[in-house]
C-alpha positions as CSV (number, residue, x, y, z in Angstrom):
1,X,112.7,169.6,114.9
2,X,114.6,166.8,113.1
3,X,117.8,165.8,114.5
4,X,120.4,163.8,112.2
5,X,123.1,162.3,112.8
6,X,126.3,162.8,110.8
7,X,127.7,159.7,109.3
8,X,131.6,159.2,110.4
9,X,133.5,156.5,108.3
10,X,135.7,154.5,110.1
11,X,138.4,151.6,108.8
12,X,138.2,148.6,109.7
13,X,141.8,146.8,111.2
14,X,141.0,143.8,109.8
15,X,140.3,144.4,106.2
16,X,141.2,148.2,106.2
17,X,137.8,149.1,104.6
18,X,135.9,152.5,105.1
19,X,132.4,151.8,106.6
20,X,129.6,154.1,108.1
21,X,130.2,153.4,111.9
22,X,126.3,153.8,112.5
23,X,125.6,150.6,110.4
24,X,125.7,147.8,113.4
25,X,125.4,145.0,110.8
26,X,123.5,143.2,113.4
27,X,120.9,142.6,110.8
28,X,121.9,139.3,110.1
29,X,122.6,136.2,112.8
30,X,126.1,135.6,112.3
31,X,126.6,139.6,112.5
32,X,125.2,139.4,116.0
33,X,126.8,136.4,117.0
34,X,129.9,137.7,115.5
35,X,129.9,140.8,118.2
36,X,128.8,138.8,120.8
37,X,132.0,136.6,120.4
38,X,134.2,139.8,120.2
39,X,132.6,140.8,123.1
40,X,133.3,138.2,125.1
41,X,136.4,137.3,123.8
42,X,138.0,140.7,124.9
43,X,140.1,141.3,122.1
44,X,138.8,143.4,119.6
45,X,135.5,146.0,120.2
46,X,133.3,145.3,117.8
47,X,132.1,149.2,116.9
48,X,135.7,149.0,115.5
49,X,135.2,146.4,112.7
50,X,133.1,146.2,109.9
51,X,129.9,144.5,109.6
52,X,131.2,142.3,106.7
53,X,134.4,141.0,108.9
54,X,131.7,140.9,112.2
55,X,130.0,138.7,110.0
56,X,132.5,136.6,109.0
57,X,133.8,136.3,112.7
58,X,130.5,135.3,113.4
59,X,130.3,132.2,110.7
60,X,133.5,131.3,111.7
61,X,132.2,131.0,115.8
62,X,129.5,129.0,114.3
63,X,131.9,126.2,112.3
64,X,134.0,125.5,115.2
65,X,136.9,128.3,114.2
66,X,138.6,129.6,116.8
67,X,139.4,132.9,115.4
């Protein structure tokens, strides 16, 4: 038996794109250290953002941006 799961689209707050909300877009380094920030920073949960703008947070962290 072959379970699936459903894709739900989400929008991001930041850039108020559709995106699949299984994609983690923890693929990449700054993607990961992009949620990593927003969890420890508290602010925003990073299951509610992209993986383009979890990205960007991420290469942001990584230049010295407070973001």
């Amino acid at each position: 038996m072959k379970i699936e799961m459903k894709a739900v689209l989400k929008t991001c707050p930041l850039c108020h794109r559709e995106f699949d909300s299984r994609d983690t877009g923890d693929d990449s380094p700054a993607g990961g250290i992009g949620s990593l920030f927003l969890e420890a920073a508290g602010g925003l949960d990073p299951e509610e953002l992209c993986p383009d703008c979890r990205e960007e947070i991420g290469v942001f962290n990584l230049l010295g941006f407070d973001v």
